[in-house]
C-alpha positions in Angstrom: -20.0 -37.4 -137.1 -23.9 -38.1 -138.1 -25.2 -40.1 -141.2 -26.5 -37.0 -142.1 -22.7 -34.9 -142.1 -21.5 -38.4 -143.9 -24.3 -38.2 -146.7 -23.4 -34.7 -147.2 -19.8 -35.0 -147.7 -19.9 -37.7 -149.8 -22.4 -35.9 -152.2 -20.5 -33.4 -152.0 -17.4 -34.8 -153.3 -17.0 -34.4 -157.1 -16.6 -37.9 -159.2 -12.7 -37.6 -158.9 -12.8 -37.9 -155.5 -16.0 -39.8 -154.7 -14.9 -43.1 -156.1 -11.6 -43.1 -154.6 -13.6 -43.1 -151.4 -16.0 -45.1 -152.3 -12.7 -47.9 -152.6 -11.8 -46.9 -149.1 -15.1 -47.6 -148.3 -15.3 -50.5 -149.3 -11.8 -51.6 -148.0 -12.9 -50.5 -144.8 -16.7 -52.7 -145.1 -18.8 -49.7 -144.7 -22.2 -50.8 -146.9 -24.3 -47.7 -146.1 -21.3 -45.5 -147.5 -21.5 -47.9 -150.4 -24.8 -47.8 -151.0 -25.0 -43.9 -150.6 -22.1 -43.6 -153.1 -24.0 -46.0 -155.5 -27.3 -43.7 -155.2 -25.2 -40.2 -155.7 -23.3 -41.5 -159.0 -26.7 -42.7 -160.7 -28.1 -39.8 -160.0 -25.1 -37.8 -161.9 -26.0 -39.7 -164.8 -23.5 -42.9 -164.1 -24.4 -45.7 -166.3 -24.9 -49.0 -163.5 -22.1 -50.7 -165.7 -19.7 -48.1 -165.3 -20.2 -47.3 -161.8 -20.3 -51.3 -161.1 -16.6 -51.5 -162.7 -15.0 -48.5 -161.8 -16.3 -47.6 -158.1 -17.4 -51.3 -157.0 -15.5 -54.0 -159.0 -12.2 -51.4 -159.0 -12.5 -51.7 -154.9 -12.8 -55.3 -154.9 -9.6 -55.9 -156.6 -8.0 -53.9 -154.3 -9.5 -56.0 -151.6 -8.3 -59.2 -153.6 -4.9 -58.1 -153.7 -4.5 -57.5 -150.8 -6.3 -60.4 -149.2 -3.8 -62.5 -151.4 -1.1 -60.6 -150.1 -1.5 -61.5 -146.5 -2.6 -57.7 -145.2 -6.4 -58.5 -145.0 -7.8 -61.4 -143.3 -11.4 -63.2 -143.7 -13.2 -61.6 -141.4 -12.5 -57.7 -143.1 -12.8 -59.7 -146.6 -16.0 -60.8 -145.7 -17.1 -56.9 -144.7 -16.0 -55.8 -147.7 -18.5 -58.2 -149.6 -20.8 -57.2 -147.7 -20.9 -53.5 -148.4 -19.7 -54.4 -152.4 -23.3 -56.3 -152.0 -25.4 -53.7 -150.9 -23.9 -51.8 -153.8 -24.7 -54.6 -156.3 -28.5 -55.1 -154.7 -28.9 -51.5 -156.4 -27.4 -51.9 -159.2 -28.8 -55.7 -160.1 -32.2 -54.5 -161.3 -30.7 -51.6 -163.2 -27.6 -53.9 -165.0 -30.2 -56.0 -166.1 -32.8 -53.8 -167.9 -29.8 -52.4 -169.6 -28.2 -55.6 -170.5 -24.9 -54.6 -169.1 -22.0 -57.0 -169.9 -20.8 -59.1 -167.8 -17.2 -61.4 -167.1 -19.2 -64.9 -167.1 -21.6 -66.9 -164.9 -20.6 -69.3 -162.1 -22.6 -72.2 -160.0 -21.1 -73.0 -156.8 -21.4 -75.0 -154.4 -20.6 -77.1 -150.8 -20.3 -81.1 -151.9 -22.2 -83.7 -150.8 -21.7 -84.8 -147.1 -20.0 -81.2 -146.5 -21.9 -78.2 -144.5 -19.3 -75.7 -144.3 -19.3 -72.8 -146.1 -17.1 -69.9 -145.4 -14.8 -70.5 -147.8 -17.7 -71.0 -150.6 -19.2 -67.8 -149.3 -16.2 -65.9 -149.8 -15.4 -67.0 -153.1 -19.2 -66.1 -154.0 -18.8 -62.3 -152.9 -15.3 -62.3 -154.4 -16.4 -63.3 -157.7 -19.6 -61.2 -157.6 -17.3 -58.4 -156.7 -14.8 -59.3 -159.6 -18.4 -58.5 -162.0 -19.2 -62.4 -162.0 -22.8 -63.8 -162.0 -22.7 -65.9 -159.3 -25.6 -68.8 -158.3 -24.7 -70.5 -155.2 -26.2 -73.8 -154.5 -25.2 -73.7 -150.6 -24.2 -76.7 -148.5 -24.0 -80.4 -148.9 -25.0 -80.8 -153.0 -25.4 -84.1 -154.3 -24.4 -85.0 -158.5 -27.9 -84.5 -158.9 -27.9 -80.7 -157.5 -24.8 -79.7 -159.7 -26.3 -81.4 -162.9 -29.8 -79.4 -162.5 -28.0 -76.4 -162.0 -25.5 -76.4 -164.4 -28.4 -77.2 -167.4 -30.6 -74.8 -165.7 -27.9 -71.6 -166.0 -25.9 -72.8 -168.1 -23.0 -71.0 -167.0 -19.5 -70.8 -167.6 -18.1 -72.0 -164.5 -18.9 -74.9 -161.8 -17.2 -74.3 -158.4 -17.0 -76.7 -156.2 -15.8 -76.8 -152.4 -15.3 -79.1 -149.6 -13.4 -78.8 -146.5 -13.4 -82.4 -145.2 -10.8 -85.0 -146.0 -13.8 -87.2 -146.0 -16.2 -85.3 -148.7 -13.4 -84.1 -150.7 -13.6 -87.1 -153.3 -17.3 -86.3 -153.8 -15.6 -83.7 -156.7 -14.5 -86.6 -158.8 -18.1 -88.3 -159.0 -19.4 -84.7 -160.3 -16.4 -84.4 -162.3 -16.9 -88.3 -164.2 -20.2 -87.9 -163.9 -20.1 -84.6 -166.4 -17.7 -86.9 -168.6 -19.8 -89.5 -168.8 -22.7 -87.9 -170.0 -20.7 -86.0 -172.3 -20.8 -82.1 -171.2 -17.5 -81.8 -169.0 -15.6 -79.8 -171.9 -18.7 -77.4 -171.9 -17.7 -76.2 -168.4 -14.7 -74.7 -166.6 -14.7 -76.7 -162.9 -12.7 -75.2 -160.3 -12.5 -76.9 -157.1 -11.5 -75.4 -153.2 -11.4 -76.4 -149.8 -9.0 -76.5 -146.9 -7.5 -80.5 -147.7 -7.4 -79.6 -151.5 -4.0 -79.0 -153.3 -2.9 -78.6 -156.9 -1.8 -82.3 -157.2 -6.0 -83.2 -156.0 -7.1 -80.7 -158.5 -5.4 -82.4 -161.5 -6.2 -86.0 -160.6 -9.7 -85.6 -160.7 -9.9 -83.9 -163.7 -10.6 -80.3 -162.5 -9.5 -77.3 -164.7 -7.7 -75.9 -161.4 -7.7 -76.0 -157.7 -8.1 -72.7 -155.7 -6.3 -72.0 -152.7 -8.4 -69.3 -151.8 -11.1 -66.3 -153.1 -8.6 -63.9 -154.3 -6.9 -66.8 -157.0 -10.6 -67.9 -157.7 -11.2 -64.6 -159.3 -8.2 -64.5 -161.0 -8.3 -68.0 -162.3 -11.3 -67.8 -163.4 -10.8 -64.3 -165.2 -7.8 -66.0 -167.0 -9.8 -69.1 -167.8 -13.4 -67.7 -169.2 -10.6 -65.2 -171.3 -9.0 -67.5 -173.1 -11.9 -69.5 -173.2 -13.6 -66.5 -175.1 -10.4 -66.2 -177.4 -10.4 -69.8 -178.4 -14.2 -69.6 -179.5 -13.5 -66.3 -181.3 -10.5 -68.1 -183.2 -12.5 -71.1 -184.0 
């Protein structure tokens, strides 16, 4: 079938259908699709928020789920974020000029020592796709890097990842770093990696450890929540 048969069937489709594909799309990685399904529901008048939540962030999840689940794998994750991101490079410019809401704002980034970054990628997309901002700080940060970025974006959540034995402890020097100067309560810290388990997480002071992408997303949903609700109450 040509682009040009695909175009036209997808515009074709009526909004009831067209974002039911548009989560098969994305299940199945296919970013022009994406992209083309972004363009057609703007153009019917889709505000970017709602076509962000319902046709992108609506697919995601059922990417995460199913990543979680054991019936996706990495490799057809990591297409998936790649065609939710060539629906979000559209819809970026447009969010922000409306001031669209969004689920909370996230620095993350490889420790100190450590240059891999799959995992860190994938939690990235994953938490973009999940309507996160996300500012990734790539491979092998110092204190230093964390501390900059964290004051410069103040976000909600710092994300940390490591996936040597070796560069794993680097988490605790950011973590009683953040104490000592008095700002580690303004920030939810969730940590990842390979060598990492839930007994790591605790003893360094980390609101949780991550096993992978799909429980970042919803940890971090559950966490910037009630972190909302306890502000609200107070």
């Amino acid at each position: 079938m040509s682009e040009q048969e695909d175009d036209l069937i997808l515009s074709d489709l009526p909004d009831e259908e067209l974002v039911p594909q548009m989560h098969d799309d994305l299940y199945d990685g296919l970013k022009e699709e994406i992209e083309e399904g972004v363009n057609i529901l703007l153009k019917r008048g889709w505000e970017p928020y709602k076509v962000l939540t319902e046709a992108l962030v609506a697919g995601m999840t059922i990417v995460g789920r199913d990543f979680r689940d054991g019936i996706l794998f990495v490799p057809e994750v990591l297409l998936a974020a790649n065609a939710m991101k060539g629906g979000m490079a559209i819809l970026k410019p447009l969010l922000a000029e409306t001031g669209a809401p969004r689920m909370g704002k996230m620095v993350i980034g490889t420790v100190k020592g450590d240059i891999h970054d799959i995992g860190k990628n994938l939690v990235s997309m994953m938490m973009e796709g999940a309507g996160f901002e996300v500012v990734d700080l790539g491979i092998n940060n110092a204190v230093e890097s964390y501390l900059e970025a964290i004051e410069r974006e103040q976000p909600d959540i710092l994300g940390m990842s490591a996936l040597l034995t070796t560069t794993m402890p680097y988490m605790k020097v950011v973590i009683d770093t953040l104490k000592e100067q008095g700002i580690r309560d303004d920030y939810i810290v969730l940590v990842g990696g390979a060598p990492l388990n839930e007994e790591f997480g605790r003893a360094i002071g980390a609101d949780a450890y991550c096993r992978d992408a799909a429980v970042a997303v919803d940890t971090a949903k559950e966490l910037v929540a009630r972190r909302h609700n306890q502000r609200a109450a107070s």
